[in-house]
PyMOL Python script that loads the backbone (N, CA, C, O; Angstrom):
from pymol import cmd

cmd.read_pdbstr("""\
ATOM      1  N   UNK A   1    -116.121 -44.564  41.333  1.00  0.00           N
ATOM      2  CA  UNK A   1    -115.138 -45.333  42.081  1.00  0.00           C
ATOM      3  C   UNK A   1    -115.795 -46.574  42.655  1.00  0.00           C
ATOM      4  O   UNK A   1    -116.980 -46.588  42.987  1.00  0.00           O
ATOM      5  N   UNK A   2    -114.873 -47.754  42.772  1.00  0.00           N
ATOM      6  CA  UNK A   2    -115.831 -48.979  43.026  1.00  0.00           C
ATOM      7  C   UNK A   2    -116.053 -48.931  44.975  1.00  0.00           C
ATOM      8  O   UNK A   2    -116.052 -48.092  45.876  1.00  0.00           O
ATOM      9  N   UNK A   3    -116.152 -49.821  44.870  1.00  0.00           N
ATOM     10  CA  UNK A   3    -116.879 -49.453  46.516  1.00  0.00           C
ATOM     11  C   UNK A   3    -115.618 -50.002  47.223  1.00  0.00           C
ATOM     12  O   UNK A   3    -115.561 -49.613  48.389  1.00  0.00           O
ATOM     13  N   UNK A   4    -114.789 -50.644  46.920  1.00  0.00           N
ATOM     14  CA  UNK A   4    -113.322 -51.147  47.945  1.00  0.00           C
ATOM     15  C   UNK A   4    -112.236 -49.627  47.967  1.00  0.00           C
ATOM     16  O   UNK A   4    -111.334 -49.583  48.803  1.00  0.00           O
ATOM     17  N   UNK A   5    -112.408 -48.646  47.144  1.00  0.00           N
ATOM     18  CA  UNK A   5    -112.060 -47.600  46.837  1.00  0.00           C
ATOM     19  C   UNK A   5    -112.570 -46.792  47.846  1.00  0.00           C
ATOM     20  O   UNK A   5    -111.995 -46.631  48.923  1.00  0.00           O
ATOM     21  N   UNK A   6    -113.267 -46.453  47.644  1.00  0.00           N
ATOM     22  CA  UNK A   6    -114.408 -45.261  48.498  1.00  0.00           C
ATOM     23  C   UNK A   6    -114.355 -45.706  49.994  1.00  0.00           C
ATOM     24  O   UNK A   6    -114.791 -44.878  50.794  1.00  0.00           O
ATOM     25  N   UNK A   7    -113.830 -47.035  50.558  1.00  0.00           N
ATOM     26  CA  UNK A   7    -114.305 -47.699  51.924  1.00  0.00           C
ATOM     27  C   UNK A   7    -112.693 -46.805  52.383  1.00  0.00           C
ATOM     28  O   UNK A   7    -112.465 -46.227  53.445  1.00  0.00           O
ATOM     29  N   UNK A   8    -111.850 -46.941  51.287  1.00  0.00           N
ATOM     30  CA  UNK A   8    -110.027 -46.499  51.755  1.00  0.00           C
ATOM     31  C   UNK A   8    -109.814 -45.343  51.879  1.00  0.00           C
ATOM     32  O   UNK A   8    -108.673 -44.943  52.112  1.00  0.00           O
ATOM     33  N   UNK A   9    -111.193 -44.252  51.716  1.00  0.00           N
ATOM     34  CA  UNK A   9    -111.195 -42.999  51.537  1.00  0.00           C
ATOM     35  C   UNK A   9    -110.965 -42.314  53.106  1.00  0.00           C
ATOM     36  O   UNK A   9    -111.261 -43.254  53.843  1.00  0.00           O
ATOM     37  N   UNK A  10    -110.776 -41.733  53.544  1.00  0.00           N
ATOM     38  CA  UNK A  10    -110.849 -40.667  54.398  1.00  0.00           C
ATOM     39  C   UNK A  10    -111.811 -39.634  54.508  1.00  0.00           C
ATOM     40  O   UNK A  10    -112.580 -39.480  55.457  1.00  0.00           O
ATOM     41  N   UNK A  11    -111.703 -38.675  53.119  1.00  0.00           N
ATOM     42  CA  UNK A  11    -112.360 -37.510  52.930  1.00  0.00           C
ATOM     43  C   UNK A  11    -113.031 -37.506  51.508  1.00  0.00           C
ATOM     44  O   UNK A  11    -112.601 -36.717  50.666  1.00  0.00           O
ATOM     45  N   UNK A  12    -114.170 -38.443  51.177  1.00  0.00           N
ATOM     46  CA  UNK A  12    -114.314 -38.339  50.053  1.00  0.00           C
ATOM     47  C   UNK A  12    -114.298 -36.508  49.460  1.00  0.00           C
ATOM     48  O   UNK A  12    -114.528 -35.624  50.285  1.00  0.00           O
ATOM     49  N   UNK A  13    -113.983 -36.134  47.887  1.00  0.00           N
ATOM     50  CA  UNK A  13    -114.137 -34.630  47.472  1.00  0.00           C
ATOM     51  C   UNK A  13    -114.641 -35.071  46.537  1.00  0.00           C
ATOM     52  O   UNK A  13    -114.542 -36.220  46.109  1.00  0.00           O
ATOM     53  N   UNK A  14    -115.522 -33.784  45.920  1.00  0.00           N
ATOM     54  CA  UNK A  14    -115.493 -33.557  44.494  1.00  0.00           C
ATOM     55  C   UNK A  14    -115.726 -32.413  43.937  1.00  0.00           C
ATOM     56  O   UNK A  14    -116.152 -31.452  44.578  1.00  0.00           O
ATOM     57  N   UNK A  15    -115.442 -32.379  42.520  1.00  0.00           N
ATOM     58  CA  UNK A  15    -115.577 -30.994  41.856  1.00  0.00           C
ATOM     59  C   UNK A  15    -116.696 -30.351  41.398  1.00  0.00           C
ATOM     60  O   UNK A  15    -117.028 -30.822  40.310  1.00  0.00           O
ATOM     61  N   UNK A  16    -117.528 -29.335  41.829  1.00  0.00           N
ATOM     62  CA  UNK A  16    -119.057 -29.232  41.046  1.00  0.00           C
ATOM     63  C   UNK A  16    -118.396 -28.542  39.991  1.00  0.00           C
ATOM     64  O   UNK A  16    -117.260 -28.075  39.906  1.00  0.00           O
ATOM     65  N   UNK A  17    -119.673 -28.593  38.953  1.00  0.00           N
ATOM     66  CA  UNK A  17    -119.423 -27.545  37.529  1.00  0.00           C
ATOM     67  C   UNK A  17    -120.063 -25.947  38.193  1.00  0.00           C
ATOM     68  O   UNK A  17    -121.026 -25.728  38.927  1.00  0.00           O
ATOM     69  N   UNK A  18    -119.355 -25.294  37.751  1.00  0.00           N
ATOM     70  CA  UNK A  18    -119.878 -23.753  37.164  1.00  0.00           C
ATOM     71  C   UNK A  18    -120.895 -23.927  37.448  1.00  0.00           C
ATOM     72  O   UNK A  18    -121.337 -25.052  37.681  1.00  0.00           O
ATOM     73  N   UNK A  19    -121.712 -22.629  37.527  1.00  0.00           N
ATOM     74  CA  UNK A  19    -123.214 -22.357  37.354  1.00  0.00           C
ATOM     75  C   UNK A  19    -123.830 -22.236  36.037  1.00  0.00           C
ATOM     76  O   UNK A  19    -125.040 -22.124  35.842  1.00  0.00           O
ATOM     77  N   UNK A  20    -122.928 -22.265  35.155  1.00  0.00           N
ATOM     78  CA  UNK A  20    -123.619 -22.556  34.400  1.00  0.00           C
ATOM     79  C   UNK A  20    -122.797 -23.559  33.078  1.00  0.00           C
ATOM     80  O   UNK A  20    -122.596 -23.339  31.884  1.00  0.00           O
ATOM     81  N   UNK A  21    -122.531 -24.511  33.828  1.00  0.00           N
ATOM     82  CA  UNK A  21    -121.829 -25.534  32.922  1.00  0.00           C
ATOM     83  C   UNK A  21    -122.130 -26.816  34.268  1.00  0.00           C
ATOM     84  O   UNK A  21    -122.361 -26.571  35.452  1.00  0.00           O
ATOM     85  N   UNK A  22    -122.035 -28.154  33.621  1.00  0.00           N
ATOM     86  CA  UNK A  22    -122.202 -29.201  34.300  1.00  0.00           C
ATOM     87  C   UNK A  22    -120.630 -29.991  34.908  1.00  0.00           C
ATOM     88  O   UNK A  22    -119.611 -30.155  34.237  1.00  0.00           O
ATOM     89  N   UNK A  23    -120.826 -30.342  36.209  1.00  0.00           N
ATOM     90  CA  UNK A  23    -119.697 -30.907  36.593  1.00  0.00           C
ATOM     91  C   UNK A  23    -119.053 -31.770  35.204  1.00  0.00           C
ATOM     92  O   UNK A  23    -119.733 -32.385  34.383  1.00  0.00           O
ATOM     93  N   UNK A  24    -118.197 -31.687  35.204  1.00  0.00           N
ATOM     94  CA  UNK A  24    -116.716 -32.360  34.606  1.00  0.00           C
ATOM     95  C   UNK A  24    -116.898 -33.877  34.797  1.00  0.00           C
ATOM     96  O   UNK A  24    -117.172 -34.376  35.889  1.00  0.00           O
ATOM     97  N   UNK A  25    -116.712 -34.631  33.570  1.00  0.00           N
ATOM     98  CA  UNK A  25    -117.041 -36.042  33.458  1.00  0.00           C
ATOM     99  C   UNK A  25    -115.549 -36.945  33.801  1.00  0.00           C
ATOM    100  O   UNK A  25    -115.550 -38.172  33.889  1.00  0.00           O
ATOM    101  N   UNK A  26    -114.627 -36.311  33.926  1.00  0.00           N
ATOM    102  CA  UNK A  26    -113.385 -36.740  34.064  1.00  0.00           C
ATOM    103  C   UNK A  26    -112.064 -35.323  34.369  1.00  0.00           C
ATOM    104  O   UNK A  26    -112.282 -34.206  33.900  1.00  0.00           O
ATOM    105  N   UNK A  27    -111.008 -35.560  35.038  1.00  0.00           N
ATOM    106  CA  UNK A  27    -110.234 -34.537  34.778  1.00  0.00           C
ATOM    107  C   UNK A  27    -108.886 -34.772  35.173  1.00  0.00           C
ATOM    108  O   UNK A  27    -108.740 -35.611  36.062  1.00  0.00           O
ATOM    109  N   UNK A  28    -107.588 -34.071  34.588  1.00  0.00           N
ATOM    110  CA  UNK A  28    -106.680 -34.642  34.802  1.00  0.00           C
ATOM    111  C   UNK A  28    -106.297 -34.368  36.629  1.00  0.00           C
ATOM    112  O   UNK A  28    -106.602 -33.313  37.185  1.00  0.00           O
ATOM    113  N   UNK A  29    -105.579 -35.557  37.374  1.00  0.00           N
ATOM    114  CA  UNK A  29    -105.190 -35.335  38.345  1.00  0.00           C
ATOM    115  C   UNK A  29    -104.344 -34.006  38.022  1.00  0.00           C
ATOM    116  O   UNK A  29    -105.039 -32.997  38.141  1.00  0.00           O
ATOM    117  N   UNK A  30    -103.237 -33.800  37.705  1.00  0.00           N
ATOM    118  CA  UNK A  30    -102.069 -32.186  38.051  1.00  0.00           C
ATOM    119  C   UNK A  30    -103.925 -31.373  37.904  1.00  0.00           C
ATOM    120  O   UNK A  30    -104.301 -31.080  39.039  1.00  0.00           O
ATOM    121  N   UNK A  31    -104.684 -31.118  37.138  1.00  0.00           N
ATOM    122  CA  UNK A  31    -105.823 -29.983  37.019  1.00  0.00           C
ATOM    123  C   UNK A  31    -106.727 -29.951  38.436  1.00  0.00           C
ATOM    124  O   UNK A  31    -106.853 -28.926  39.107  1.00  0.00           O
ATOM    125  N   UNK A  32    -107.223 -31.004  38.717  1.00  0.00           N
ATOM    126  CA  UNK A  32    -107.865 -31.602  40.068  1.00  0.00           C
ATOM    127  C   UNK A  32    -107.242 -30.751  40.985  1.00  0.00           C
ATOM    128  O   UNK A  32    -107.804 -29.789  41.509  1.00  0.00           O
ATOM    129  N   UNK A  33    -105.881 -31.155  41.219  1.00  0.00           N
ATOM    130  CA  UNK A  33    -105.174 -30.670  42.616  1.00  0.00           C
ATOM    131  C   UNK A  33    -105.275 -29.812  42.381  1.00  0.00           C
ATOM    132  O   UNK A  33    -105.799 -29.308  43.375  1.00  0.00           O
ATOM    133  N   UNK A  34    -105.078 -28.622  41.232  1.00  0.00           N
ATOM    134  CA  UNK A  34    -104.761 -27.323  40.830  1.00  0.00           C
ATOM    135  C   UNK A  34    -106.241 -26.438  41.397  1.00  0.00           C
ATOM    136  O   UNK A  34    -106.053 -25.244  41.629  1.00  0.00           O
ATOM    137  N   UNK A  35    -107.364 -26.865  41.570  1.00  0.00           N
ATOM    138  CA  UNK A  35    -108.441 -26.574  41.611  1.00  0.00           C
ATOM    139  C   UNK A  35    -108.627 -26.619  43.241  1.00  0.00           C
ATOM    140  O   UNK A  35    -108.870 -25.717  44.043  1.00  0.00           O
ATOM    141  N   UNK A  36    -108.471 -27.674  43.370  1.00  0.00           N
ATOM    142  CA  UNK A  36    -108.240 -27.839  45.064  1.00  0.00           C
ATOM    143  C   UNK A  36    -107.451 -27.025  45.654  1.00  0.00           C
ATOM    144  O   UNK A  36    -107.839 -26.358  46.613  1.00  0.00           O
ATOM    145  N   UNK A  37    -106.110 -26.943  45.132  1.00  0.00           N
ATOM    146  CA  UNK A  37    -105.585 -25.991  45.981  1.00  0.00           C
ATOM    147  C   UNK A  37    -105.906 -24.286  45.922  1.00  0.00           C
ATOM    148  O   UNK A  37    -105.772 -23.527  46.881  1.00  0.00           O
ATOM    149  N   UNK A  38    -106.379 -23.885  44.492  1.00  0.00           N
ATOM    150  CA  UNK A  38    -106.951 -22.456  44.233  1.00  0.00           C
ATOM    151  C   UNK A  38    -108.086 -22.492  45.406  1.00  0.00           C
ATOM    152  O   UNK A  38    -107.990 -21.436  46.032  1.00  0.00           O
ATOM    153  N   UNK A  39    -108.986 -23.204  45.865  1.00  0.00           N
ATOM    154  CA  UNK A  39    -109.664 -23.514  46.588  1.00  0.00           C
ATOM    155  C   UNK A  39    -109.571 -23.118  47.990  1.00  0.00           C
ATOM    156  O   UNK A  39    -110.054 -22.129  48.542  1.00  0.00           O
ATOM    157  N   UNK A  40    -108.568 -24.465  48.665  1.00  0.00           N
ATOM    158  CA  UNK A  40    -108.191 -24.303  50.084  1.00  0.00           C
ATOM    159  C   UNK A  40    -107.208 -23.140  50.573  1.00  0.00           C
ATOM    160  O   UNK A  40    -106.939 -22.715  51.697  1.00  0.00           O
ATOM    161  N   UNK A  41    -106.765 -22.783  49.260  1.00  0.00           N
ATOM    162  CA  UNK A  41    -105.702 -21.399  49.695  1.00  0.00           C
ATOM    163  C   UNK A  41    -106.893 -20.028  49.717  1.00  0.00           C
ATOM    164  O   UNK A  41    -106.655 -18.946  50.252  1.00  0.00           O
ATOM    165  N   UNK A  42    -107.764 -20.267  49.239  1.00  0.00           N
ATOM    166  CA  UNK A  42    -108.877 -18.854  49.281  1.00  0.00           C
ATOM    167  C   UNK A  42    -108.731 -17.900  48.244  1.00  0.00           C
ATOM    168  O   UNK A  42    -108.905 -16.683  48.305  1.00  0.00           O
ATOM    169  N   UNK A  43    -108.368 -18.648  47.222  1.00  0.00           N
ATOM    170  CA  UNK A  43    -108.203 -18.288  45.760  1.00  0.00           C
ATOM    171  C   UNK A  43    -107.761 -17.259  45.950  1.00  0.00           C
ATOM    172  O   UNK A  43    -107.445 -16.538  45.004  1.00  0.00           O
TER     173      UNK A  43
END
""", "prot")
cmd.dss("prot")
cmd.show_as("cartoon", "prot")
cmd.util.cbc("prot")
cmd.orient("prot")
């Protein structure tokens, strides 16, 4: 993200990979949120 992006942020997030796979080089937003929310709900 360029840096005028990141300054508009609030809470920067991100997704790590698996333990045994490497974070994700891209992903669709609907999948993103989907992950986030399995997440903040306590899966």
């Amino acid at each position: 993200l360029s840096a005028a992006v990141l300054d508009r942020l609030d809470t920067p997030v991100s997704l790590p990979g698996a333990p045994n796979r490497p974070a994700a080089e891209s992903l669709n937003v609907a999948v993103a949120g989907g992950i986030l929310l399995y997440e903040w709900l306590g899966s």
